[in-house]
Structures are given as structure tokens and as C-alpha cells.
N, C-alpha and C positions, 0 to 999 in steps of 0.2 A: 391513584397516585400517578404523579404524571414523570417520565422518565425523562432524568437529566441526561445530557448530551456531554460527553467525559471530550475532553481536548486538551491539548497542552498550549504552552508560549512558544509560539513562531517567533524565528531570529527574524530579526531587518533586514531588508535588501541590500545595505552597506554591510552585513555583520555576514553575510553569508557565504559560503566554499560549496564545493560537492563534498569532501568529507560533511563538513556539517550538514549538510544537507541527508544522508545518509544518517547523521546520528540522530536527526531529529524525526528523521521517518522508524526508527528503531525504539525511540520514546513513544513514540506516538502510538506503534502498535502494540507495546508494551501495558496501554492501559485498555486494551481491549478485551475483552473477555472470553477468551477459548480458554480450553482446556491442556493443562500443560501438558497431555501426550503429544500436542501439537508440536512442531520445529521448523525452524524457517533460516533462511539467509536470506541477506538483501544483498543488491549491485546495484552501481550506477552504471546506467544503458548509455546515453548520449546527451548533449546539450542540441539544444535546435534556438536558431538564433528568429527571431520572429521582426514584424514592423516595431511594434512599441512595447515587445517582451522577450526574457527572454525563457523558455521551458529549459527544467532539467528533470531527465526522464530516471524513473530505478522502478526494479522489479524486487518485489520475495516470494517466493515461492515456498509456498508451505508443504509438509508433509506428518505422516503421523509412522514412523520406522517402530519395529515392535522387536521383541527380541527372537522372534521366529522369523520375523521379515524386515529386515535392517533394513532392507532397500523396496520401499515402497514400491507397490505398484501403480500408483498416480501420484503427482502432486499438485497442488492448485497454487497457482498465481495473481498476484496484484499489483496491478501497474500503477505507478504514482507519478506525478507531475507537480515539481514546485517552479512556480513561475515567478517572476521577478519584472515587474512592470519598471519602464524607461519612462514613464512617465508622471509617476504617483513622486510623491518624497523616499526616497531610498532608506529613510526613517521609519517606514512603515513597516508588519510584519510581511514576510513573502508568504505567499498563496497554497495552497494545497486541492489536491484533488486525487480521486484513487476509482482507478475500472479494474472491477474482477474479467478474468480472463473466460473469454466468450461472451462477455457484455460490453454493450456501448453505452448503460447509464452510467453518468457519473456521479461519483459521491465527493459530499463534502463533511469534514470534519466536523464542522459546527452544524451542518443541518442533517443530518444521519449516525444512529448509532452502528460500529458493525456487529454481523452477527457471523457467530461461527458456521451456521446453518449454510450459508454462501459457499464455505469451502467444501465443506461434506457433501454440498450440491454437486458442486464440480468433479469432486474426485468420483463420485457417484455413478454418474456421469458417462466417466471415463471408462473405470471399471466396466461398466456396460457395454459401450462401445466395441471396446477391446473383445468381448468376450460373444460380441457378435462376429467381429470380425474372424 
């Protein structure tokens, strides 16, 4: 069985805000598949104005708070960029892209599914770190 690639509908470049932008990165990880002990909040980071684009940057940072440890001992992060081309038709949808935090690959909606495994990587990870240090 060959695995479909879940996405939603990107607003236009004429239709788009950083709130919207923000709700449509909240949709979007909405149909990913973790587990709901997972919890997250998003921000918008910054706009960065380019030659023939322009990026807007948000973070979520996930975590999994339990009722013995409300306050996690890692969280894992995902950086998103929706970009907005000066050049295309402003009719078009705007663009997406998302790097887990300590990677420089990047992922695209339509050509990658996510996987929870990524986060539980990270915090894993951390855990570790911490516990050498």
C-alpha cells in the first residue's frame, strides 16, 4: 500500500497575514499523526524581506508534560518558513517548508510525511546530553 502524503490548502499570497499564517501552520500540524500526549505552541519569529521573496519565520515547540512532570524535561522544535514569492501571481498558494531543530534538511508538505519518531528523537537526545553533562 503506498502511503498518501496528508496536506492541507495553502492561502494565496494576496490572502495572506502572519496571524494567518500562523493558523494555517496550526492546521497543518493538526493532521499529523503524534500522539495526543504530545502539546505544542506556535510563534511568529520574524519576517526577513529577500530579493524576489519574501519569508515568514514561526517556531512550535513540542512537548509531552505528564502529571508528575508538568514541566518537561525537553522540548523539541520546528522551524517553519512560509515564503511568499514577488514574483509568481499573488494568486498562487504561498509556499511551506519545515527543519526539525538540529537539522538542516528540509521538509516539504507535499513531499514528506511527518513522523513523531523526529520529536522523540530530539528530546531523546537532549535527555542524554543533559545527563552527561
Amino acid at each position: 500500500t503506498k502511503n498518501v502524503i496528508k496536506n492541507i490548502q495553502w492561502t494565496t499570497g494576496n490572502n495572506f497575514t502572519v496571524e494567518r499564517g500562523q493558523q494555517q501552520i496550526e492546521e497543518f500540524i493538526s493532521i499529523w499523526e503524534v500522539h495526543e500526549s504530545w502539546l505544542h505552541c506556535s510563534e511568529f519569529l520574524h519576517e526577513e524581506e529577500l530579493e524576489h521573496s519574501k519569508r515568514y519565520h514561526y517556531r512550535v515547540c513540542w512537548s509531552i508534560p505528564t502529571r508528575r512532570k508538568p514541566t518537561p524535561r525537553a522540548t523539541a522544535s520546528v522551524y517553519f518558513v512560509i515564503e511568499i514569492s514577488k514574483i509568481k501571481p499573488a494568486t498562487l498558494p504561498v509556499e511551506l517548508s519545515f527543519t526539525l531543530e538540529s537539522s538542516r534538511l528540509i521538509h516539504r508538505p507535499e513531499q514528506c510525511q511527518f513522523r513523531e519518531k523526529w520529536l522523540k528523537d530530539i528530546i531523546e537526545n537532549k535527555i542524554i546530553l543533559m545527563e552527561r553533562l
